[in-house]
C-alpha positions in Angstrom: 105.4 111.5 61.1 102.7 110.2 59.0 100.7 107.1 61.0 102.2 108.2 64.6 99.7 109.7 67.1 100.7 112.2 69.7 100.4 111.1 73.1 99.3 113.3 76.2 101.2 112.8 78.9 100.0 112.0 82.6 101.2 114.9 84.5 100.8 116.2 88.6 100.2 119.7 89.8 101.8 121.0 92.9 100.1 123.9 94.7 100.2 124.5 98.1 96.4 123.5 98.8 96.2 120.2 96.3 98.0 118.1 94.3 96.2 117.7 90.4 96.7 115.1 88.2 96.0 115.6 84.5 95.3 112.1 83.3 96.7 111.1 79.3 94.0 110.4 76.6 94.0 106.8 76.5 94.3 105.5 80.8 95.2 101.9 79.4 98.3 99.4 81.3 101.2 100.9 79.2 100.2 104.2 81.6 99.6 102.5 85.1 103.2 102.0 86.2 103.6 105.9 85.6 100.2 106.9 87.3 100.9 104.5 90.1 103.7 106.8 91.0 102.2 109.9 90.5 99.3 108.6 92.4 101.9 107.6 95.2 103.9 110.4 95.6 100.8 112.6 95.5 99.5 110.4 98.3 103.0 111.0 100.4 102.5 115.2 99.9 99.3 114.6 102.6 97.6 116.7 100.3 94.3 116.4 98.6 94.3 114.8 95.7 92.2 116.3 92.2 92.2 113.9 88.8 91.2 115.5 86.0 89.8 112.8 83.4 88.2 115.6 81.3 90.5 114.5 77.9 89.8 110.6 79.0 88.4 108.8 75.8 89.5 104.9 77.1 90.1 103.6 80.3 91.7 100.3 81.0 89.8 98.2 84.0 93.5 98.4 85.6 93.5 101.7 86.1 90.3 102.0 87.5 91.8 98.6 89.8 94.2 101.4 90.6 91.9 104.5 91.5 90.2 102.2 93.6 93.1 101.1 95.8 94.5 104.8 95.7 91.1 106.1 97.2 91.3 103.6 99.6 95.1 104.9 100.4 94.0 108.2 100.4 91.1 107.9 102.6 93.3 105.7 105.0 95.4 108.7 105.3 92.9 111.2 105.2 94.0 113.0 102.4 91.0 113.8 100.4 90.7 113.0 96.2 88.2 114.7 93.8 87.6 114.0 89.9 87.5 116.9 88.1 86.0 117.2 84.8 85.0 113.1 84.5 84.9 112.7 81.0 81.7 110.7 79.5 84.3 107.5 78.7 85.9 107.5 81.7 82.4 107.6 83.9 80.9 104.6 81.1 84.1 102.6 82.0 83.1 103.3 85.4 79.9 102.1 84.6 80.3 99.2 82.8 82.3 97.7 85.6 79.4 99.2 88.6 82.1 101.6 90.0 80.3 104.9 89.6 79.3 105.1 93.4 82.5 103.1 94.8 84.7 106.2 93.3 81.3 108.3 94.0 81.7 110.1 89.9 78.8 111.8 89.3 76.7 109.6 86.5 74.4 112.9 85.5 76.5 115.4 83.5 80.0 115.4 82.6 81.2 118.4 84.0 81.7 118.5 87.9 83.4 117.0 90.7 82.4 114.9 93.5 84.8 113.2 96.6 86.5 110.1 96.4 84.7 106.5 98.2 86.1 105.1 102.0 86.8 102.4 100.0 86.5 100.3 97.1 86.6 96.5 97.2 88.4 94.4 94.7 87.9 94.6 90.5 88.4 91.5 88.3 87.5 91.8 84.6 88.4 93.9 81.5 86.7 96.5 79.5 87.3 96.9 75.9 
């Protein structure tokens, strides 16, 4: 239909050494409740955890309210979690909010992965 935009979904990987998570185009609140379980359920699998952000072009500061707390989940049950493919919008979200080292992304190059933070402390704010 003319004016409607296709949406990528959020979707989770199963394999029997990791769980990957594809994250959607646009990581904004109408996506959270759905990540949150994704994110969850990876998180009960005792499995490391991969996100791929590579196709990331806007990220909501609740979602990256959520990666924080799920790294801290993860690393609680020492699971581990990588990024995979951080896209340029996704780390400059990161960015703009100081997070780049909390979730440890790299901030040099887009391409690559790097290990999830022990922790991250609370976020308050938005990005637009």
């Amino acid at each position: 239909m003319a004016g409607t935009k296709a949406r990528k979904k959020t979707t989770s990987t199963r394999n029997p050494r990791s769980v990957v998570i594809n994250c959607e185009e646009s990581l904004d609140i109408t996506v959270a409740g759905d990540l949150h379980g994704k994110l969850s359920q990876a998180l009960k699998g005792k499995k490391p955890v991969v996100i791929d952000t590579a196709g990331v072009k806007r990220t909501d500061t609740a979602i990256l309210q959520l990666f924080c707390a799920f790294s801290r989940a993860a690393n609680h049950a020492k699971t581990g979690l990588q990024w995979r493919n951080p896209s340029e919008e996704f780390i400059t979200a990161a960015k703009r909010l100081d997070l780049t080292a909390l979730l440890e992304l790299p901030v040099q190059g887009i391409q690559g992965e790097a290990l999830a933070p022990r922790g991250c402390p609370g976020v308050q704010g938005s990005d637009s």
